[in-house]
Wavefront OBJ file of the C-alpha trace (Angstrom):
o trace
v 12.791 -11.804 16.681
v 11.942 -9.240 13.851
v 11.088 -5.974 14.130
v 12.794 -3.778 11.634
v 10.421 -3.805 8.314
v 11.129 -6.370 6.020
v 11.017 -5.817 2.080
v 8.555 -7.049 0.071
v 8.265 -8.034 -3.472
v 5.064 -5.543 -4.075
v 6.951 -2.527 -2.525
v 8.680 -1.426 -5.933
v 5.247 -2.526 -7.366
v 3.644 -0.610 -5.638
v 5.635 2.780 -6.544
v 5.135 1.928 -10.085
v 1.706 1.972 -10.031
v 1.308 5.486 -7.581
v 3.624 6.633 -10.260
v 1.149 5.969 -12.924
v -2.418 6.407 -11.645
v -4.100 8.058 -8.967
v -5.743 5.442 -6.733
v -3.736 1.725 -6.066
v -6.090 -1.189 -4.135
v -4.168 -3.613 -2.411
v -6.151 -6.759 -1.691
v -5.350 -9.563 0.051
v -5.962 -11.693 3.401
v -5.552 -10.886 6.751
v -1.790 -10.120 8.367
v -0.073 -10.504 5.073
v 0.965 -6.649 5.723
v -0.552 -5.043 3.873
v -1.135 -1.626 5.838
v 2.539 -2.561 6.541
v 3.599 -2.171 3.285
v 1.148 0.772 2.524
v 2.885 2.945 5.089
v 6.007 2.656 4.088
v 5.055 4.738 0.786
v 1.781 6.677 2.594
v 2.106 10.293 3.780
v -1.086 9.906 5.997
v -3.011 7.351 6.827
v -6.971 6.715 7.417
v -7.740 3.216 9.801
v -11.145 2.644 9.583
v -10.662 -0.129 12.223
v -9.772 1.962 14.688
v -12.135 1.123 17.527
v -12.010 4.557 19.116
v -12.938 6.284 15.793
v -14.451 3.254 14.039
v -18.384 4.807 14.740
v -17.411 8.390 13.871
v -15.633 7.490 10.732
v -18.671 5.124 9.452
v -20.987 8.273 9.999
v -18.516 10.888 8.388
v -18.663 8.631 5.208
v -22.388 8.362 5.141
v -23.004 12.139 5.349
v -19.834 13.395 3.510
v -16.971 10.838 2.346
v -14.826 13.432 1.009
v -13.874 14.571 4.198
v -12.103 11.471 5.311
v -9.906 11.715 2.072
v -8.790 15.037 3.229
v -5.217 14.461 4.245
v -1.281 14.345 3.011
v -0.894 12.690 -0.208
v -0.836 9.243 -0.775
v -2.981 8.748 1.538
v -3.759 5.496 2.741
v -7.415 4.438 3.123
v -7.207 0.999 5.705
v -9.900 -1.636 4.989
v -12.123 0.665 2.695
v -14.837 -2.150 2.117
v -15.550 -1.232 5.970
v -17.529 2.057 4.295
v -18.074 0.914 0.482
v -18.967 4.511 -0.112
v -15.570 5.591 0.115
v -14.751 3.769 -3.415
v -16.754 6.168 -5.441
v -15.555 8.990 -3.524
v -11.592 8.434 -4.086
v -12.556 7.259 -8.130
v -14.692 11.423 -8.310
v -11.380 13.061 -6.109
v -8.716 11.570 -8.794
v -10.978 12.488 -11.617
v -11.352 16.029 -9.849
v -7.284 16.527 -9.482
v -6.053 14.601 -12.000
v -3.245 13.674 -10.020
v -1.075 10.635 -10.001
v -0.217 8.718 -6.284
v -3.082 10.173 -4.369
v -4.303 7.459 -2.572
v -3.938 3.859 -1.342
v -6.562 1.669 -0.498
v -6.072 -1.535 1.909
v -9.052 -4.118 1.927
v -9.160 -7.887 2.915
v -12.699 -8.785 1.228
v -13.988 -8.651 -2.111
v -16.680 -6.234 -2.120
v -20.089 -6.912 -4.302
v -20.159 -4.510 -6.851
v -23.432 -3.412 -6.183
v -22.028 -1.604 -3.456
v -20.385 0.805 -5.727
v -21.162 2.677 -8.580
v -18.049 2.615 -10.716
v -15.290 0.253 -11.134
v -12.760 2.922 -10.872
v -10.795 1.829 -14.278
v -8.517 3.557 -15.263
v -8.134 5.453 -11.778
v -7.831 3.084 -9.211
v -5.578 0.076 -10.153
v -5.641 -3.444 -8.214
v -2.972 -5.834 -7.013
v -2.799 -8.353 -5.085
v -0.613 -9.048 -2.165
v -0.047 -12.769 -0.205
v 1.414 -13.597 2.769
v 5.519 -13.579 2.823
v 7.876 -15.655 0.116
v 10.415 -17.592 1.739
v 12.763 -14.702 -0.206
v 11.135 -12.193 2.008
v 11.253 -13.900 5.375
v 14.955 -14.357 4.875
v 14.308 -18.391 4.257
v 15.627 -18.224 0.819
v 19.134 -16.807 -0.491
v 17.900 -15.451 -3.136
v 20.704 -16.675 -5.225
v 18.686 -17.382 -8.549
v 16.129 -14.641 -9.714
v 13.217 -15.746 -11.495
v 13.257 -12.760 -13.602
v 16.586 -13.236 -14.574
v 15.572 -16.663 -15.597
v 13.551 -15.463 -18.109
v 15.459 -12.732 -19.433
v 18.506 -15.050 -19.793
v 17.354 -18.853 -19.950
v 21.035 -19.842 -20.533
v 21.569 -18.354 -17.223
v 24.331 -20.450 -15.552
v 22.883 -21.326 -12.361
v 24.857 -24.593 -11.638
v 26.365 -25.062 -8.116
v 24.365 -22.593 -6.440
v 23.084 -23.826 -3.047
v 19.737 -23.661 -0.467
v 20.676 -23.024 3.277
v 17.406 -23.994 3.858
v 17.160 -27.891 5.352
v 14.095 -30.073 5.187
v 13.400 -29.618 8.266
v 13.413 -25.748 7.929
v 11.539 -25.596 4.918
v 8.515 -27.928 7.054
v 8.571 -25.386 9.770
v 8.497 -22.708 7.372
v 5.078 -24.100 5.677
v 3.879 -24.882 9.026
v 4.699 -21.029 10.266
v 3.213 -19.754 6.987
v 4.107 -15.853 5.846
v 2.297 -14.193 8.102
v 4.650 -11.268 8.878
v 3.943 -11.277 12.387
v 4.673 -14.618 12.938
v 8.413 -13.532 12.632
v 8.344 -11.484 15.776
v 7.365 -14.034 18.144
v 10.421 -15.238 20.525
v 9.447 -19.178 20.143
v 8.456 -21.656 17.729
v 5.303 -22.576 19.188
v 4.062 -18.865 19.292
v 5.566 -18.697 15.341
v 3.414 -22.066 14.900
v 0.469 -20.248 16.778
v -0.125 -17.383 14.337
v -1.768 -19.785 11.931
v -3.804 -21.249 14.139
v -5.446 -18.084 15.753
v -5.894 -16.798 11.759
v -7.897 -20.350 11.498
v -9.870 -19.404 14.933
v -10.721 -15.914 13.459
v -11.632 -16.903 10.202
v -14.166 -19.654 11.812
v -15.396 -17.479 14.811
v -16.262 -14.474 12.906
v -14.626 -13.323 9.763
v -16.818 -16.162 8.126
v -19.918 -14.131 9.023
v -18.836 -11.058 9.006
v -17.565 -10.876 5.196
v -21.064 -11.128 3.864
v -23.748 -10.542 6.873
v -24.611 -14.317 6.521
v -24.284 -16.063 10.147
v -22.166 -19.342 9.274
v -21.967 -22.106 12.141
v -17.756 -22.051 13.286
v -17.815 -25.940 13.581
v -18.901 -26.038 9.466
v -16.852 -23.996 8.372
v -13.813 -25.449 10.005
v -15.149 -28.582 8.649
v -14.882 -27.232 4.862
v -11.556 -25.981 5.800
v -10.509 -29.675 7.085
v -11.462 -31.161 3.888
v -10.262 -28.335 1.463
v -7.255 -28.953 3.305
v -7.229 -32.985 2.775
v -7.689 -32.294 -1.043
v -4.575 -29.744 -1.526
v -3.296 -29.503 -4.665
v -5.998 -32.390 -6.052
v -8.151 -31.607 -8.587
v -11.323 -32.822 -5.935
v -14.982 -31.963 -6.702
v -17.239 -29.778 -4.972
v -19.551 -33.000 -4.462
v -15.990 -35.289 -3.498
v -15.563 -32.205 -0.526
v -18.752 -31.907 0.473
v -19.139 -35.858 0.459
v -15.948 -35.366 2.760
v -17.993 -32.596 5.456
v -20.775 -34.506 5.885
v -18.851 -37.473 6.523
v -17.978 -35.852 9.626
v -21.737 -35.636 10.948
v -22.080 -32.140 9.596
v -25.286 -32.157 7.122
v -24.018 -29.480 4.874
v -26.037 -29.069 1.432
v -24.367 -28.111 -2.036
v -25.399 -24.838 -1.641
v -24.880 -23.817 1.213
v -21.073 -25.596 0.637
v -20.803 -23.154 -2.240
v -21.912 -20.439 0.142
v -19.413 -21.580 2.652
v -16.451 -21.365 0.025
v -17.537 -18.252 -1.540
v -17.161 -16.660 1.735
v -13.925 -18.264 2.268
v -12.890 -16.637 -1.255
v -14.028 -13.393 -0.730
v -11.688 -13.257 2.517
v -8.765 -14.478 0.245
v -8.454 -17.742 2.507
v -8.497 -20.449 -0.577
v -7.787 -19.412 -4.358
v -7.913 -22.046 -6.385
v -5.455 -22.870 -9.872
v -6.920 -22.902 -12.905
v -6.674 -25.228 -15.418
v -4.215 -24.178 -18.824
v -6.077 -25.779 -21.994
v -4.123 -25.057 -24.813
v -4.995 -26.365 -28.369
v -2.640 -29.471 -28.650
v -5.079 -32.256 -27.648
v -9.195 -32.506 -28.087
v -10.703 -30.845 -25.535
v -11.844 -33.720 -23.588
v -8.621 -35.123 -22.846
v -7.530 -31.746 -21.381
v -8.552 -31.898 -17.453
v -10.419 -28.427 -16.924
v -10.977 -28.473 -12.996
v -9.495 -25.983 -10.667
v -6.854 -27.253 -8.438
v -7.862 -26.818 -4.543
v -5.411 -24.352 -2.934
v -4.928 -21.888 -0.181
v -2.970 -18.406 0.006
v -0.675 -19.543 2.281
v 0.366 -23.211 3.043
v 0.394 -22.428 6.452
v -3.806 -22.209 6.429
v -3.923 -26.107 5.243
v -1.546 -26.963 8.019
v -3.758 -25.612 10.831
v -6.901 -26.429 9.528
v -5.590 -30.016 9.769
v -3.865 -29.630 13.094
v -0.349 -31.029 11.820
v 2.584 -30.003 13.243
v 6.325 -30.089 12.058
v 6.654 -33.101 13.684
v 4.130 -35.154 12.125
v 5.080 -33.800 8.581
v 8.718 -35.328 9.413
v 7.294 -38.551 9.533
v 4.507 -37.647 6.272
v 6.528 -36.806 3.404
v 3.535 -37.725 1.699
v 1.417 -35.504 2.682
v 3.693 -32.874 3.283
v 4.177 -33.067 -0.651
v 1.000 -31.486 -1.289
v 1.813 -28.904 1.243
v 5.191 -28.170 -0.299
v 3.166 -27.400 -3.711
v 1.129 -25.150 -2.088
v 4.127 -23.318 -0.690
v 5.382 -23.009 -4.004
v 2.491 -21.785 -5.412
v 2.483 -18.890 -3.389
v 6.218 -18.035 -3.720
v 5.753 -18.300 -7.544
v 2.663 -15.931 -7.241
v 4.744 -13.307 -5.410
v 7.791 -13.723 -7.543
v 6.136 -12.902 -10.926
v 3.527 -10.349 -9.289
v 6.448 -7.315 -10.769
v 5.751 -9.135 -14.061
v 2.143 -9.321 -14.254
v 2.334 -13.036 -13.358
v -0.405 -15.331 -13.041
v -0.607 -19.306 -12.733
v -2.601 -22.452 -13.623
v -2.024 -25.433 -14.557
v -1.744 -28.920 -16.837
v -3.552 -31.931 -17.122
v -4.702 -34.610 -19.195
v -6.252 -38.044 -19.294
v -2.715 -39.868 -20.581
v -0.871 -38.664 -17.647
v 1.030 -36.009 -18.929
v 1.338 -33.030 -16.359
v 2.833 -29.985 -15.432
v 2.241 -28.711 -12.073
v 2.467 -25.320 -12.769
v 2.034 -23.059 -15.692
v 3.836 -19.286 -14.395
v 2.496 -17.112 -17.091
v 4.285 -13.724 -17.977
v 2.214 -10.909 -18.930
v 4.079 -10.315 -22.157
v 3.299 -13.912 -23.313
v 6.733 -15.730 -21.961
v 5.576 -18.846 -19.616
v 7.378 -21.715 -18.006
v 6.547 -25.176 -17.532
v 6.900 -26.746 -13.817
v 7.342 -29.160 -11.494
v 7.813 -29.543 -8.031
v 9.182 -32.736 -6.336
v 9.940 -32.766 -2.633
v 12.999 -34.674 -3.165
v 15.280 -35.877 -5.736
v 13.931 -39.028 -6.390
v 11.162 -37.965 -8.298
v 12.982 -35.002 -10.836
v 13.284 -37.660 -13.737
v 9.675 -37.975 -13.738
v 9.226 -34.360 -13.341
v 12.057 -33.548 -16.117
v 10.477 -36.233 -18.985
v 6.535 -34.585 -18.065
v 7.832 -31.709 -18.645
v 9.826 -32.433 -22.400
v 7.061 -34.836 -23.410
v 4.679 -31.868 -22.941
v 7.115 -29.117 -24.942
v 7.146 -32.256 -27.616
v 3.370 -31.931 -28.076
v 3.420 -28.280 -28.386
v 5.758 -28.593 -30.781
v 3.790 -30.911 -32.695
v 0.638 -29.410 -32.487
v 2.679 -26.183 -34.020
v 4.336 -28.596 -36.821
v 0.714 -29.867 -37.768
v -0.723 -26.288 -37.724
v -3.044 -27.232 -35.469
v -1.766 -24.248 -33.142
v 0.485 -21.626 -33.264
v 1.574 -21.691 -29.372
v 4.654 -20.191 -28.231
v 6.976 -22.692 -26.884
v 7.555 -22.696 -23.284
v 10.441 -20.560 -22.405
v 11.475 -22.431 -19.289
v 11.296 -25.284 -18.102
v 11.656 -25.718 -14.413
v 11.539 -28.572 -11.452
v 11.682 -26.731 -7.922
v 12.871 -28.834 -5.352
v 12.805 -28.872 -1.676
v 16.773 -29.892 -2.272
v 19.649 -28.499 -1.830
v 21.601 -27.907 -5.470
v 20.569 -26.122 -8.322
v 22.075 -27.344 -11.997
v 20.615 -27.483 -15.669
v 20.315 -30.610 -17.147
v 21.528 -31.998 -20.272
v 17.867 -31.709 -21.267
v 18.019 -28.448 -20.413
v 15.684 -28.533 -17.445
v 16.676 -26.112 -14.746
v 16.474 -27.944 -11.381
v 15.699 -24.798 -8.683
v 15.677 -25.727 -4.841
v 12.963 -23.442 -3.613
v 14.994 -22.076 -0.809
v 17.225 -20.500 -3.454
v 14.979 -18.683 -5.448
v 13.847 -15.437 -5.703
v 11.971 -12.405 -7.623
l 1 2 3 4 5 6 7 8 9 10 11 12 13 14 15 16 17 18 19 20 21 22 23 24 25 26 27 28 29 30 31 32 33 34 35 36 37 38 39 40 41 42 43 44 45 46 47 48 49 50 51 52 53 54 55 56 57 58 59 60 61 62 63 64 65 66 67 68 69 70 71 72 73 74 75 76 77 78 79 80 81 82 83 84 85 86 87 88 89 90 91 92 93 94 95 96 97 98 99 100 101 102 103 104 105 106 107 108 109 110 111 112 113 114 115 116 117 118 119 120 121 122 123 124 125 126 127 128 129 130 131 132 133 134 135 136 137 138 139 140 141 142 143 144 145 146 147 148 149 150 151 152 153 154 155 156 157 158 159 160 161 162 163 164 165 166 167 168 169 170 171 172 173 174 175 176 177 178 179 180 181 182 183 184 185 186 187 188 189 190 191 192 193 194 195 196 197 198 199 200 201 202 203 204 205 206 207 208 209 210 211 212 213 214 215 216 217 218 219 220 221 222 223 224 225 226 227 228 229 230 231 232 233 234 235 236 237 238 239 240 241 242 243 244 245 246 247 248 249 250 251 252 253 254 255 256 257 258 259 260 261 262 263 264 265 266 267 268 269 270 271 272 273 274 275 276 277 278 279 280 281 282 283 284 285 286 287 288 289 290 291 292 293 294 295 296 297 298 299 300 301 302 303 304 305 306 307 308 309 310 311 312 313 314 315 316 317 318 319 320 321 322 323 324 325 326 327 328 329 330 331 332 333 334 335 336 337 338 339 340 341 342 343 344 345 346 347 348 349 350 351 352 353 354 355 356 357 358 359 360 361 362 363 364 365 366 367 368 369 370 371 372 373 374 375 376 377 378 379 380 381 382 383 384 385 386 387 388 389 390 391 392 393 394 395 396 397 398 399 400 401 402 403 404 405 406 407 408 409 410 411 412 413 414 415 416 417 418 419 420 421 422 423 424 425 426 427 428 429 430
């Protein structure tokens, strides 16, 4: 059991940003910590949530917002979007002061921006936060950084190994990152925490995020089939084709209703595609691949359980990519990272494109186990071979990847002759 504070990836983040501007949003879904994190940097703190104060604080922000930003600076605002009202008011008290670090805001919906009258650029700067890496629930070593990857990509990382087993990193997927979930005594209660964030999400947060009454037993229904296409680059029509197959007559909009609700709570967030110049356009695949924040989410909504995915390697495949997604998305946040991903008619793939906000990128793969790195390594090359082409024949002028990377649910890390860097996930880090 856990109960000391864990680091996270976004706390230096974090400072930076206080350090630069007056006003720092951190978004994200439910229990990922982020009032957690907030408080460890906050000098006073605002919880709109608070059921004793809830109805007072609502009323104090309809008559006179600026009041509830009176307080020790940075002071942290908890779920904002609860009183939209309180957006404008923070973006006119940083103008006002001029002050850097005055303010954090927490919120775990996107808000329409008609309920605001500024965007706040320029004063109040936005970053995302997801549930915890395997680096920051202690389930990785940490022994090769990411960012030291790309600094140095003749970093020697041979020999280095995961302490993580297979059947760790399955009950780690299963568990999810939901901070929380560490404190629990027992596996089951560990295993339980994604289950009740399912319950909420279906019961009421569905409803709630918008003011538009959703029926419990559809949306878990969207959630069981956006879970059985996981990593697939499935349709809207091939998922709802999948709901109403289970006697729930769902129409296409009210499915894209459905899973804009689900995005606004930060429950899925999908990868987009990367369609660089190097092929005609209609070879390039440009669908978004299906994904959750948190493996954890597809899991639950599918009722598995570490024992079944023992005896599904297949299908906890899919749910290992999702893993890595989010580890990858937390690793690069410091850099500005962001991911998508290639994919083209001939069969040449990379699972994921990390993109560095200074322009560096890496191509990767992820393979379960070690059979299936050789495929992995040669999509990889064959796809650093077209760019390079495509350069030669000046019909692009595309950087060349700077890494290129197969993540593994293995155990040993070591660069191939190739030059492919073969990373068990339970050794990296930020």
């Amino acid at each position: 059991m856990i109960d000391a504070y864990l680091p996270r990836v976004v706390d230096t983040l974090l400072e930076e940003r206080l350090s630069a501007v007056g006003a720092v949003l951190i978004a994200g879904p439910k229990w990922c910590g982020k009032t957690t994190t907030a408080e460890q940097q906050a000098k006073s703190v605002l919880k709109l949530q608070d059921p004793d104060k809830t109805k007072g604080y609502l009323a104090t922000a309809e008559s006179k917002p600026s009041l509830l930003l009176k307080g020790d600076n940075p002071r942290l605002i908890d779920e904002w979007q609860m009183a939209p009202v309180l957006w404008d008011a923070v973006r006119n008290a940083v103008d006002e002061r001029r002050e850097e670090g005055l303010f954090i805001l927490t919120g775990s919906t996107t808000v329409d921006n008609t309920a605001i009258m500024h965007s706040g650029t320029g004063r109040i700067s936005r970053m995302t936060m997801y549930p915890m890496s395997l680096f920051e629930s202690s389930e990785s070593n940490g022994k090769i950084s990411l960012k030291e990857l790309f600094d140095n990509p003749a970093l020697d990382i041979d020999g280095n190994t995961s302490d993580l087993s297979i059947e760790g990193l399955i009950f780690a997927a299963c568990r999810g990152g939901w901070p929380s979930s560490l404190r629990k005594k027992t596996d089951k209660s560990k295993l339980f925490e994604a289950q009740n964030y399912i319950a909420n999400i279906c019961d009421s947060d569905a409803s709630t995020v918008d003011g538009v009454k959703r029926s419990p037993e559809r949306i878990k229904a969207v959630l069981q089939s956006y879970a059985r296409n996981i990593s697939t680059l499935a349709t809207v029509k091939t998922i709802l084709k999948d709901v109403c197959s289970n006697y729930m007559n769902v129409s296409e909009p009210t499915l894209f209703s459905y899973l804009n609700a689900l995005e606004q709570l930060f429950v899925i967030e999908d990868i987009p595609a990367w369609c660089p110049s190097i092929r005609s356009a209609t070879v390039i695949r440009a669908k978004k691949k299906r994904g959750f924040t948190d493996p954890s989410i597809a899991v639950a909504a599918l009722v598995l359980s570490p024992e079944i995915l023992m005896q599904d390697f297949h299908t906890f495949g899919f749910i290992f990519e999702s893993l890595c997604f989010r580890d990858l998305k937390v690793y690069s946040s410091s850099l500005g990272g962001h991911v998508s991903y290639y994919n083209d008619k001939f069969g040449l793939e990379a699972d994921c494109v990390l993109h560095l906000a200074d322009g560096r990128y890496a191509l990767i793969e992820f393979k379960l186990g070690s059979s299936g790195i050789e495929e992995g390594a040669q999509h990889l090359l064959e796809l650093r071979k077209l760019i390079r082409k495509a350069n030669d024949e000046k019909r692009t002028m595309l950087r060349e990847p700077d890494l290129l990377i197969v993540i593994t649910g293995g155990e040993m890390a070591y660069t191939r002759n190739d030059g492919v860097k073969i990373i068990p996930v339970g050794c990296l880090r930020d």
